[in-house]
N, C-alpha and C positions, 0 to 999 in steps of 0.2 A: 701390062703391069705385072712386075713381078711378088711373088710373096713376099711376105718378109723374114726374118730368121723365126726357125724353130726353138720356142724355150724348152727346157727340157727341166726336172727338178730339181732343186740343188743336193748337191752328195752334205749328208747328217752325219755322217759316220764324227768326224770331227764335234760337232757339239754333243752330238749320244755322249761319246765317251766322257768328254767334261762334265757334263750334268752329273754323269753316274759317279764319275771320282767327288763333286762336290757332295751330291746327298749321302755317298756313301765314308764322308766327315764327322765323325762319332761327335768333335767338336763344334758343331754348327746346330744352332737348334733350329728347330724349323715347322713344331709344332707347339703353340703355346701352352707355356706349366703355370700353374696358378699356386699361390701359395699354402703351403698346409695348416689345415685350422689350427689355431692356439688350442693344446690340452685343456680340457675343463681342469680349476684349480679342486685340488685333493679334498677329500670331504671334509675335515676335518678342519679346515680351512674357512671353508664355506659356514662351517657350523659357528667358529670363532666371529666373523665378520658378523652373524645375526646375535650369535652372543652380548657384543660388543656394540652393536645396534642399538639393545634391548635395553646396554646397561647406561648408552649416552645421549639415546634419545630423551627421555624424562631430565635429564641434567642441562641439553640444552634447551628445551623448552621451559625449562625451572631459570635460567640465564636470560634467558630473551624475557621474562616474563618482570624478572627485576632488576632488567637493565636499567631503567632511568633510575631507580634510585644506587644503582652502585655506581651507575657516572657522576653521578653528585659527588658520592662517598669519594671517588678517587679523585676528582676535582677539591674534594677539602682537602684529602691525605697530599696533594700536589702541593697545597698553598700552607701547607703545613710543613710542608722538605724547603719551601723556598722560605720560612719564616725562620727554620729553625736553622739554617742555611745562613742567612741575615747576621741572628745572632751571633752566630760563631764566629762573623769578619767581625764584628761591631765590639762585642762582645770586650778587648781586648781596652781598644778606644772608650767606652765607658766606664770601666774600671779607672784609667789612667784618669778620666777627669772626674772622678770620685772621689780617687787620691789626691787629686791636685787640687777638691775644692775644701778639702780636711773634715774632721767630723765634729762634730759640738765635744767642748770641752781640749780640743787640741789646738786652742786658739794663740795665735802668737803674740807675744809680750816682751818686748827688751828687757834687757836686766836695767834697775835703775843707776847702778851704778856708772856702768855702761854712757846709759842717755845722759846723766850728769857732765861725763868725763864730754861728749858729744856735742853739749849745748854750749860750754865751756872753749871747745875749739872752734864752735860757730860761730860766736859771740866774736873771737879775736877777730877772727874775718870782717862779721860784720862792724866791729869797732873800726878798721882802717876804710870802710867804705864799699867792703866789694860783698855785696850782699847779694849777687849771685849765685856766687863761692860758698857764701855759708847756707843758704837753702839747699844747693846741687848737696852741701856734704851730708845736711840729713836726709835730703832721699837715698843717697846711693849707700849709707853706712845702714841706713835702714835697709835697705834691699840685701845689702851683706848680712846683714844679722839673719832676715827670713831664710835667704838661702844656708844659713849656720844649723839654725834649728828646725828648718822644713825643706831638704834638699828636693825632697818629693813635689813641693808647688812649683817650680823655678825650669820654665826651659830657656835655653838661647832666644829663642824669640818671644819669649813674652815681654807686654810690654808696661809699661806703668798703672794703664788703665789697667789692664786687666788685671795686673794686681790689687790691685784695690777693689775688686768687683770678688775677689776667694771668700769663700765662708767663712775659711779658716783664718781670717781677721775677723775679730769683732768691731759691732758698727762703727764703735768709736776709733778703732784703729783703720778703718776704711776712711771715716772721715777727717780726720786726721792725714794720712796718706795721700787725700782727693788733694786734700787743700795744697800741699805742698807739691804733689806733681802738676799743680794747675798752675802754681808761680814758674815752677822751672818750665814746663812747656813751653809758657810764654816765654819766657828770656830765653828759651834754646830756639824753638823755632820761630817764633812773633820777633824774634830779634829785640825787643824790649826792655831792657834791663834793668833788676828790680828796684824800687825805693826802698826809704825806710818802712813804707807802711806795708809792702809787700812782705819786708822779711820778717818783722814783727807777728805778722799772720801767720806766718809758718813756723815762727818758732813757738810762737803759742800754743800753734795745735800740734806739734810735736811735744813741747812741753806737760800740754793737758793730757795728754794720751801718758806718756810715757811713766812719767812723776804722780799724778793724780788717782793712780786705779788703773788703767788699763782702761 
């Protein structure tokens, strides 16, 4: 039985060399740096932060102590910015329907001569029979006259009732006003058209209103 081969060691020279060109890499680290403590801050530094301690501790223990009653306090100052907040949009619109609802003594009143000339052109109407015609002409000459002397009550959309419901008519001119948009209502929208007895009624109470005092 023969031997087998002789090992022999392997030639290093080859990785000597390498090893020593790599450790001898200025750029390779190879033993761990740890990082440099943070400077202690400057004294003076130090002494402000205690300073500043001294002067905010007692302020906020003075705060946490009356906290619940300043969340109250700023929960009223809240509903007080939304109230006064309120007003301001509102504000505008209440005014308008102050003026529109007129003040005592700026009550409205036809001239009588006016209403004479009025009751006279109703009258023809109603004398050929169309006593529609002559209730519609004293509401609506009435609603011209309001609109003459109180531009301020009057918008595009108001409507009969609510005129008749303004301050700035007196009771008797409200009800006055009731009675005659309650004939024409009916003969506009009820379709109904009026009689004698209907128009009579309405020229009555325009008559009383108008001729009588106001």
């Amino acid at each position: 039985m023969s031997a087998g081969p002789v090992l022999t060691a392997p030639r290093r020279e080859g990785f000597d060399a390498a090893y020593e060109q790599v450790r001898g890499d200025g750029g390779i680290q190879f033993t761990p740096k740890f990082a440099k403590p943070v400077d202690p801050p400057p004294d003076w530094l130090t002494q402000f932060q205690k300073w500043l301690a001294e002067i905010l501790g007692p302020v906020a223990r003075f705060l946490d102590a009356i906290w619940p009653w300043l969340e109250k306090l700023l929960l009223v100052a809240l509903l007080a910015g939304v109230l006064v907040l309120l007003w301001v949009i509102l504000a505008p619109y209440i005014a308008d329907w102050r003026e529109r609802q007129g003040e005592p003594g700026e009550q409205w009143v036809p001239d009588r001569e006016k209403a004479r000339a009025l009751l006279e052109e109703a009258d023809r109407l109603a004398a050929e029979g169309r006593f529609d015609e002559a209730a519609h002409l004293l509401l609506y000459r009435s609603i011209e006259d309001i609109a003459e002397k109180r531009p301020d009550l009057l918008r595009p959309s108001t409507t009969t009732r609510e005129i008749g419901a303004f301050d700035a008519l007196s009771q008797r001119a409200r009800q006055a006003f009731g009675v005659i948009a309650g004939h024409v209502e009916a003969s506009f929208f009820a379709r109904r058209p009026l009689d004698r007895s209907a128009w009579d009624s309405s020229r009555e109470a325009y008559r009383s209103f108008a001729l009588d005092g106001g």
